[in-house]
DOLO-200067 format. One line per field, with one value per atom (N, C-alpha, C): x, y, z; residue number from 0. Coordinates in Angstrom, 3 decimals. Last residue first. Layout:
N
c1 = (X ...)
c2 = (Y ...)
c3 = (Z ...)
nr = (NUM ...)
This chain:
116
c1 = (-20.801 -22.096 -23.215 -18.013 -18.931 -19.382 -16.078 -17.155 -18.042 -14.510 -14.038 -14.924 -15.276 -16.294 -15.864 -12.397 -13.462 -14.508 -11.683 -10.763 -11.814 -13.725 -13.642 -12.681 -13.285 -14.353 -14.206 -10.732 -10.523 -12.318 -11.273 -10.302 -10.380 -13.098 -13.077 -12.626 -11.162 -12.655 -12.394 -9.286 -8.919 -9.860 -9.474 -8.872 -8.921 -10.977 -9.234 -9.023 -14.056 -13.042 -11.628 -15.493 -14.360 -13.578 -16.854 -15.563 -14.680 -18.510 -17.732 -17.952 -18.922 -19.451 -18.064 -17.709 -17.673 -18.431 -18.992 -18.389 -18.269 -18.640 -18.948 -18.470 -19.242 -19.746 -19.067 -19.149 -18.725 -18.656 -21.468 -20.825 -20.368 -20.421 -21.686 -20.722 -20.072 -20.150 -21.047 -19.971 -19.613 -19.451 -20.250 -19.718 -20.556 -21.548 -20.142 -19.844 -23.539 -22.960 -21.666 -24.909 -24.476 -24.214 -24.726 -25.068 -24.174 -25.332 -25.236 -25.485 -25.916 -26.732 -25.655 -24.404 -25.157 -25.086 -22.603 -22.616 -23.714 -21.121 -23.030 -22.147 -21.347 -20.527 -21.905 -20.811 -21.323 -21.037 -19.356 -19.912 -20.451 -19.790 -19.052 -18.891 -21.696 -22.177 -20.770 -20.570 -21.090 -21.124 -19.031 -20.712 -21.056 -16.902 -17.569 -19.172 -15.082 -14.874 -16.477 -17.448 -16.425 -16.489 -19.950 -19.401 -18.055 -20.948 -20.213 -19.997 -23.825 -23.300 -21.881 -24.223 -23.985 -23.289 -25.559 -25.574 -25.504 -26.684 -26.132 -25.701 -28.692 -28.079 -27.461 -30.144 -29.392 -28.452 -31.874 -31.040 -29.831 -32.817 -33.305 -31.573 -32.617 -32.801 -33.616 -32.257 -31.018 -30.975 -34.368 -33.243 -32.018 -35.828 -35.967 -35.009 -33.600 -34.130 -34.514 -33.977 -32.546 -32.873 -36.347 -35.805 -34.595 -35.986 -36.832 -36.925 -34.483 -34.118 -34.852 -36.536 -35.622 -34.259 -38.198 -38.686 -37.685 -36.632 -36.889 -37.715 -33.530 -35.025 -35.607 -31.784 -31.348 -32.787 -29.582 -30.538 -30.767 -26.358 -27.180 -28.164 -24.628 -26.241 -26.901 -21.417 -21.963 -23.305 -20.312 -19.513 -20.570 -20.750 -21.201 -20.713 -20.073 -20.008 -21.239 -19.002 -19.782 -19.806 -18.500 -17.121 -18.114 -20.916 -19.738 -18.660 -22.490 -22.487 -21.824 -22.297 -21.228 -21.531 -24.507 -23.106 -21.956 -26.538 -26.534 -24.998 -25.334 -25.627 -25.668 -26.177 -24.454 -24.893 -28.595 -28.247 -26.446 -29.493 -29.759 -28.836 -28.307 -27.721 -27.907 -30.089 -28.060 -27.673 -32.269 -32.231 -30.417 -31.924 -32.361 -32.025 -31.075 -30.704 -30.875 -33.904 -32.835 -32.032 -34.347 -34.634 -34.258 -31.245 -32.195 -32.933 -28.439 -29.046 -30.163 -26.147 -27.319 -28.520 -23.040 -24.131 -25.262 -19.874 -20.538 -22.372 -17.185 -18.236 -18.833 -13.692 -15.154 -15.847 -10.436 -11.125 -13.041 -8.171 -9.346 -10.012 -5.116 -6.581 -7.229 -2.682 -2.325 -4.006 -2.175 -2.472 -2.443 -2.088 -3.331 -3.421 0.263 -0.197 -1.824 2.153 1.867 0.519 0.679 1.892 1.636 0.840 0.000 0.892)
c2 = (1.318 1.511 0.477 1.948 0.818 0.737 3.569 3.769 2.504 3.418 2.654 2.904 4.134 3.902 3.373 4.691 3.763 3.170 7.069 5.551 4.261 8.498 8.320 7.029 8.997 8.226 7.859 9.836 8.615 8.120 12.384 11.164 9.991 13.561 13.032 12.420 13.545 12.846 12.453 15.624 14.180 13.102 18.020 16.977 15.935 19.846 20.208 18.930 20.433 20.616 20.560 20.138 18.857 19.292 21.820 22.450 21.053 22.337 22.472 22.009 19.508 19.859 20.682 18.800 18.256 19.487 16.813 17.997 17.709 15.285 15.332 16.478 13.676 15.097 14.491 12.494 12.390 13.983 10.841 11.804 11.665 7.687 8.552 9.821 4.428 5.984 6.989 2.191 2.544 3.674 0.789 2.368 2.494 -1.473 -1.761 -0.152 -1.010 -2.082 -1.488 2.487 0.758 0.194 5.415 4.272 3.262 7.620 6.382 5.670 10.394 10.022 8.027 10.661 10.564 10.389 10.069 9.687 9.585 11.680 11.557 10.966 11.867 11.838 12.045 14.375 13.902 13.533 15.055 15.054 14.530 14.679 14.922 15.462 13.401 14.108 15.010 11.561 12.676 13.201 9.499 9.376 10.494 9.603 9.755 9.660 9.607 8.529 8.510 10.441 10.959 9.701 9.771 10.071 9.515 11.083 10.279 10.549 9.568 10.527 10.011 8.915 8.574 9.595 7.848 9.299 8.431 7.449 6.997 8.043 7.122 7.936 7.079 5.465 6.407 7.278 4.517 3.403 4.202 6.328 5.939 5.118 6.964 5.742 5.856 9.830 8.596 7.209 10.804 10.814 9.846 11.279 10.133 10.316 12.294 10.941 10.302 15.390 14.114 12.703 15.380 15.090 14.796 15.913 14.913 14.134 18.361 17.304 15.622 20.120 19.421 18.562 20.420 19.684 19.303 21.383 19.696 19.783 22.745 22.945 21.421 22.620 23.610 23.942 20.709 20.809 21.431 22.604 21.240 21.618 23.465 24.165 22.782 24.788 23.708 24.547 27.078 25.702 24.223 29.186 29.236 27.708 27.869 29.544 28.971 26.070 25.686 27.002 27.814 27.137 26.504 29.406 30.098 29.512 27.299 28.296 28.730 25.222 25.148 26.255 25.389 26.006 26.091 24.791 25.774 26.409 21.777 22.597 24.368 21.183 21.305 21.944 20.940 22.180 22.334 18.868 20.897 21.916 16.802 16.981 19.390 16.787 16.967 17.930 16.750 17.585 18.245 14.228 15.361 16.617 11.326 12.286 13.522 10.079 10.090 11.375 9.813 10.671 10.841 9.193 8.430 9.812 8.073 8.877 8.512 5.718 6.142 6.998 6.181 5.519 6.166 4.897 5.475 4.839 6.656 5.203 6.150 6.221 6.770 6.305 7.778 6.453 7.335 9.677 9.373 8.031 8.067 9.063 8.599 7.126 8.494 9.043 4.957 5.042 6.303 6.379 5.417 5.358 7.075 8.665 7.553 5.013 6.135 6.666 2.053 3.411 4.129 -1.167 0.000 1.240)
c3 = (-9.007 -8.496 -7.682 -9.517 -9.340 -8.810 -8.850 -10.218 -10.742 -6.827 -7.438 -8.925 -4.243 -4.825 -6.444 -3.267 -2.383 -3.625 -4.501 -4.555 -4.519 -4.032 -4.962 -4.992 -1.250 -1.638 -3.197 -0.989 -0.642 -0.810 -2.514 -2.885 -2.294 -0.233 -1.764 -2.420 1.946 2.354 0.497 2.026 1.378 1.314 2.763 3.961 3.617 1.615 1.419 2.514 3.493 1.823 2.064 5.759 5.259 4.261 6.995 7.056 5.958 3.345 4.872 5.812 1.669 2.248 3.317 -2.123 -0.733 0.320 -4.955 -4.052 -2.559 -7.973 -7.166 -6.412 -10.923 -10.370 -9.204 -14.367 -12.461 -12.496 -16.755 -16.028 -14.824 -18.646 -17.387 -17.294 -20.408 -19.582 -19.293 -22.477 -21.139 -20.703 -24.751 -24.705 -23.555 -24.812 -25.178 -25.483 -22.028 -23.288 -23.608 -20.579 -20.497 -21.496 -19.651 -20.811 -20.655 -17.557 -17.565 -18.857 -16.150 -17.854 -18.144 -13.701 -14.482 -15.800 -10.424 -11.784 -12.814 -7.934 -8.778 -10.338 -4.356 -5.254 -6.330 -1.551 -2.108 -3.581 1.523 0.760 -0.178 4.731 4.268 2.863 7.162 5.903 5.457 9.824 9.781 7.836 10.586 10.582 9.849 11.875 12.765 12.126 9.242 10.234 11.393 6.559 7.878 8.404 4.055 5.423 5.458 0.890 1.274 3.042 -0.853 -0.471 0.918 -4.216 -3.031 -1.952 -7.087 -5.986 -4.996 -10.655 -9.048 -9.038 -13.056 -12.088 -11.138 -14.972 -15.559 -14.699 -13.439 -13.733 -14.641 -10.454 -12.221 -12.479 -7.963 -8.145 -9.524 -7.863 -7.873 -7.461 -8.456 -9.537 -9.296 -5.994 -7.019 -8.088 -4.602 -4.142 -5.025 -5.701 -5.493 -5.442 -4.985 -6.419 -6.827 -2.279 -2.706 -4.264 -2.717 -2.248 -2.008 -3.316 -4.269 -3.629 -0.966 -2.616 -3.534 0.708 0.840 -0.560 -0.589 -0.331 0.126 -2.049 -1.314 -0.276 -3.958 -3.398 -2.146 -5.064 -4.857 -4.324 -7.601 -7.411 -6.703 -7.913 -7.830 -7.219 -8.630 -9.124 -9.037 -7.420 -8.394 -9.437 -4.209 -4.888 -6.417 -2.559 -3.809 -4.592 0.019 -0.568 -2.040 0.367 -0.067 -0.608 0.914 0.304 -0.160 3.144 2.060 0.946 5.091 5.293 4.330 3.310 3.795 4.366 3.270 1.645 1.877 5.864 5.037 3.678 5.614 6.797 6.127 4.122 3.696 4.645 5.365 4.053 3.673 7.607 7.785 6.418 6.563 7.453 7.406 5.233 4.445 5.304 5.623 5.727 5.278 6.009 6.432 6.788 2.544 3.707 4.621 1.291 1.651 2.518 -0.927 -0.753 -0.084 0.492 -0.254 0.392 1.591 1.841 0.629 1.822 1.184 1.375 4.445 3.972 2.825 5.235 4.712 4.324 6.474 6.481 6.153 4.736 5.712 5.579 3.243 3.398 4.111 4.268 4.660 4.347 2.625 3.999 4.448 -0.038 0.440 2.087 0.142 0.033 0.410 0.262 1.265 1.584 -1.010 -0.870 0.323 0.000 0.000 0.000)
nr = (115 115 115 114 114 114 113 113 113 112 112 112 111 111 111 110 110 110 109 109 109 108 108 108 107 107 107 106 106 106 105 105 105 104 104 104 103 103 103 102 102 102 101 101 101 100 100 100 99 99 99 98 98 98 97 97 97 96 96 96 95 95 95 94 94 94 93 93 93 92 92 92 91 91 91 90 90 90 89 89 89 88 88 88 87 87 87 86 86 86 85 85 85 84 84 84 83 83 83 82 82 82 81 81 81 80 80 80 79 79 79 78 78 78 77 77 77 76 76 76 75 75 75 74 74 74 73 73 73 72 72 72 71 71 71 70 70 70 69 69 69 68 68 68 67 67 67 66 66 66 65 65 65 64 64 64 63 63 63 62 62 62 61 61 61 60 60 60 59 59 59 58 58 58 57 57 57 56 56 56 55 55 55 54 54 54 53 53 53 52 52 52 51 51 51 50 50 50 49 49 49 48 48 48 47 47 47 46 46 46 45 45 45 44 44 44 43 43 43 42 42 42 41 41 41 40 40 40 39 39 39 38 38 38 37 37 37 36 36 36 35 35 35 34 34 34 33 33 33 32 32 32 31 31 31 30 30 30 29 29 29 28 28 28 27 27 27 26 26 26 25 25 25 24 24 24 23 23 23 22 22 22 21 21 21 20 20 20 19 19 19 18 18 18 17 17 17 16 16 16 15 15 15 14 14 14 13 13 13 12 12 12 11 11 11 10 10 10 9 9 9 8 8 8 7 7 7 6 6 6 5 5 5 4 4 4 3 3 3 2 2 2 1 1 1 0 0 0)
């Protein structure tokens, strides 16, 4: 294992779910300023409900990612999805303050490997 692997956060990936809606808006609220104009996530429980169903169409995955402690870190998204022999989707993802810059993303992205 190199270094720079033992060296990222430890992180889970869980699915998008009601659940977490409350956590998820209240970090979307504090990440204002670090998303600026880069990123437009769900900012409302109606459209956070359209998160929900969008990421269970067979064209989307969305996972959002936690912290050693549990806690809403941020979030990954692979869309428009085409399957067979031309393989690909879009990657999105962002992270939630204070976590930006501490390696949560990389090591979900390692994690999640793009296998959904």
């Amino acid at each position: 294992m190199s270094k720079r692997a033992a060296a990222e956060p430890e992180v889970s990936l869980e699915k998008p779910s009601s659940h977490w809606q409350a956590e998820f808006l209240e970090a979307v609220r504090r990440s204002k300023k670090l998303h600026g104009r880069w990123v437009a996530p769900p900012r409302t429980a109606e459209t956070y409900r359209e998160l929900l169903a969008r990421s269970r169409r067979k064209t989307h995955f969305s996972h959002f990612v936690c912290g050693p402690a549990g806690e809403l870190v941020g979030v990954i998204n692979i869309s428009e999805v085409v399957r067979g022999s031309f393989e690909s989707g879009y990657l999105g993802y962002y992270a939630f303050a204070p976590h930006a810059g501490r390696g949560f993303m990389r090591a979900a992205l390692n994690t999640f490997a793009f296998e959904p």
